[in-house]
VOKEFI-474284 format. One record per residue (C-alpha): z, x, y; residue in three letters. Coordinates in steps of 0.25 Angstrom, whole numbers, plus 2048, in hexadecimal, padded with zeros to 3 digits. Each point is the difference from the previous one (the first is absolute). Layout:
BEGIN
ZXYALA;...
# end
This chain:
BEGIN
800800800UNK;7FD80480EUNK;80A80480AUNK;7FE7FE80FUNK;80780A80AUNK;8017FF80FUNK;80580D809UNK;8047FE80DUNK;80780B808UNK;8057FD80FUNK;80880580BUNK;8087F9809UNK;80980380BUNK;80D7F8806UNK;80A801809UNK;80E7FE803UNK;80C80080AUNK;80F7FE7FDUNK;8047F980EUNK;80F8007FCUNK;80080F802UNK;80880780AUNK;7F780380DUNK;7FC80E800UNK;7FC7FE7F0UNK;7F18037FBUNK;8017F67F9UNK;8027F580AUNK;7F0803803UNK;7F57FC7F9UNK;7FB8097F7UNK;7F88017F4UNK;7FB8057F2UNK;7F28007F9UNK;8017FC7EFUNK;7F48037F6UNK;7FF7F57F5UNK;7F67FE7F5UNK;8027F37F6UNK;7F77FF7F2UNK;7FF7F27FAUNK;7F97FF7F2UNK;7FE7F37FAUNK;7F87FE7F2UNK;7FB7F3806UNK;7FA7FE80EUNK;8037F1809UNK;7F47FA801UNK;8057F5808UNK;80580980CUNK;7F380A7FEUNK;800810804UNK;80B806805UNK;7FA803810UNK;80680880CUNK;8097F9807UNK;80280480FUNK;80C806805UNK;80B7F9807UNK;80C806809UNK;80D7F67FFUNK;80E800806UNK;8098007F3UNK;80A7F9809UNK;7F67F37FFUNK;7F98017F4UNK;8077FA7F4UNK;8028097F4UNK;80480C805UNK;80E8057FDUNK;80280980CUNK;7FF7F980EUNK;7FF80E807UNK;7F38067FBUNK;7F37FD807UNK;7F68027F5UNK;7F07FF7FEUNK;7FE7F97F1UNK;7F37FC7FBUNK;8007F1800UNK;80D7F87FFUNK;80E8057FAUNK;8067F87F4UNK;8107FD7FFUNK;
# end
């Protein structure tokens, strides 16, 4: 039987700020970091009814307002729309 594989590999960045710290802090700034990724999904059986898996266009999202994520301080760029 075949086995179907998709690969993607991505990089992201997000920010943050901890306004609870002290004046003076770094940490009370914005500031950021930049994440690698890469996800493989391998299926013996394809979805016809939802067809090819396509690009999806990225998306920038306040965690604060988007359900799902579990950290409220972390401004993040996701491809499409977080889970909970």
């Amino acid at each position: 039987m075949s086995v179907f594989e998709i690969t993607k590999a991505a990089t992201f960045d997000a920010a943050h700020h901890f306004p609870s710290e002290p004046e003076g802090s770094p940490y009370r700034r914005i500031h950021g970091h930049s994440f690698q990724v890469e996800a493989t999904v391998r299926s013996e059986v394809l979805d016809a009814e939802h067809g090819w898996v396509g690009p999806r266009r990225w998306t920038m999202a306040c965690s604060m307002n988007t359900p799902g994520w579990s950290c409220p301080r972390w401004n993040i760029y996701a491809c499409g729309s977080p889970t909970g």
